[in-house]
N, C-alpha and C positions, 0 to 999 in steps of 0.2 A: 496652375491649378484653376485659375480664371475659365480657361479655355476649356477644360475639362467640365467643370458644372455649366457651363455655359452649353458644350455639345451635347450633354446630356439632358441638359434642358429642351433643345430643340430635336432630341430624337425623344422625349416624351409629348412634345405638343405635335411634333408634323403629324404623327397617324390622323390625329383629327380635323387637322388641316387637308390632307389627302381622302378624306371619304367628305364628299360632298353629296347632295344630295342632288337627287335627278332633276333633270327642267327640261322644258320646253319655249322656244324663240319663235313668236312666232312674224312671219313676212306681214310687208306690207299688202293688200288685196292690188292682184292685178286682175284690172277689168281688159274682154274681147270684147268685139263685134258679136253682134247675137245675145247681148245680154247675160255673157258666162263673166261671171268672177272667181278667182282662187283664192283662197286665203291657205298658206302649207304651216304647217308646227312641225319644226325642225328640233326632235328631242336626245336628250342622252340621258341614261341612266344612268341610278344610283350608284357609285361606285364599290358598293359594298352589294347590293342585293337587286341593281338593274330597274328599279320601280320610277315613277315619276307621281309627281301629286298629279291631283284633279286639274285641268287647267281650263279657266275660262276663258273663251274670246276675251281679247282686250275690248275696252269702252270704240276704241276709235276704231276697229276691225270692224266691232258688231252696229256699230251708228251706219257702216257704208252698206249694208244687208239686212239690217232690222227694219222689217215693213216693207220693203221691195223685191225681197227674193225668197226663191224655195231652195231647203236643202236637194241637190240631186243626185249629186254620189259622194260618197268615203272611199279613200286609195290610203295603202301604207304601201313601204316600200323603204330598203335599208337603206341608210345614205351613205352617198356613193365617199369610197375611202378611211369608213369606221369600223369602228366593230358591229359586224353581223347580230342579230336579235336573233330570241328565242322564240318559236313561236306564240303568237299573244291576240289576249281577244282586246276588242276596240268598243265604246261604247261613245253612245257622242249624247248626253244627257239636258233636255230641254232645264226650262227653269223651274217646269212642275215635277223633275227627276225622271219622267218619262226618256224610255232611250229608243231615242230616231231610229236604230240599226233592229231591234223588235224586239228586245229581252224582255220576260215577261215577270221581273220580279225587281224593277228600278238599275240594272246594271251591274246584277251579280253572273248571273249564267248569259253569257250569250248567245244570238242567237244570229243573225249575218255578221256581223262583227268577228263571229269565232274562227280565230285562227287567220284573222286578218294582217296581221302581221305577220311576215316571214321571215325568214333568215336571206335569202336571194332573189326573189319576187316581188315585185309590183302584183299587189291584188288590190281589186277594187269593186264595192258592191252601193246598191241604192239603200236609199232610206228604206225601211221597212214596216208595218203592220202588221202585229201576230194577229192582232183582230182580226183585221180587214184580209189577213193573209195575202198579203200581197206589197209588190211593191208603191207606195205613195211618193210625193213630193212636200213634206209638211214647210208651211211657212214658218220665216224668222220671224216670231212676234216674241221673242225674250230671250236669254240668256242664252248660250252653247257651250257646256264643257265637254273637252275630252276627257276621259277614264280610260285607260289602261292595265286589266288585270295578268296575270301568270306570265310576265316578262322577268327573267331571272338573272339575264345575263348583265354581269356587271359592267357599265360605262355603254352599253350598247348603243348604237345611232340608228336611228331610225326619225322618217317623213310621214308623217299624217296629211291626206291633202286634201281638204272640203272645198267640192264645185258647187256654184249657188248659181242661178239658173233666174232671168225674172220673169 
């Protein structure tokens, strides 16, 4: 009888042990020659609804690129041996909520970002300017998150990869 409320007990808590919420890990920056750094956010989604929070550069990512470097391009691209994504827009939002990729309303619609992520493709775009219409290089003088909107697919894998350029 033990065994019995005992199993039943842990087929009422696993579901909610089984839906975790999305994240992203992100690497250490590897600096080249020429002044390129990477920093990659290796994420998975929600297991229930495929989303991830906002995530910000860590303190120690953004100390090696704040004040020395310009963003130069955003890449997404499925990592290799997950589950495939939905297609999804990207947003990479400063500390003022401006978003580097050129949406023109803080990181609801966007705008090179959109459709940035694939399901089999490496795509990759620059910073962007609706203003200035055009492509820019903005410096790191504060905070960087990434935002991820209309990703649906459950547990997906997917690579964000910010090159910073000095």
């Amino acid at each position: 009888m033990k065994r019995f409320f005992l199993a039943l007990l842990i087929l009422f808590i696993s579901p909610g042990l089984l839906f975790a919420a999305g994240s992203c890990t992100q690497t250490n920056p590897e600096a080249y020659t020429g002044g390129f750094t990477i920093i990659r956010l290796v994420c998975t989604g929600d297991s229930s609804d495929g989303s991830i929070p906002n995530t910000a550069l860590s303190a120690a990512n953004l100390a090696i690129v704040q004040g020395t470097h310009y963003l130069y391009t955003v890449s997404a691209y499925p990592t290799a041996g997950g589950t495939a994504p939905d297609a999804a827009d990207v947003f990479i939002l400063d500390a003022n909520g401006e978003d580097l990729l050129g949406s023109t309303d803080g990181g609801t619609t966007a705008n090179k970002g959109a459709n940035l992520i694939h399901a089999t493709l490496k795509k990759t775009t620059w910073a962007y300017s609706h203003f200035l219409s055009s492509a820019y290089f903005p410096p790191v003088i504060g905070s960087l998150t990434l935002k991820v909107s209309n990703q649906a697919t459950a547990s997906a894998n997917y690579t964000i990869e910010l090159v910073f350029v000095r």
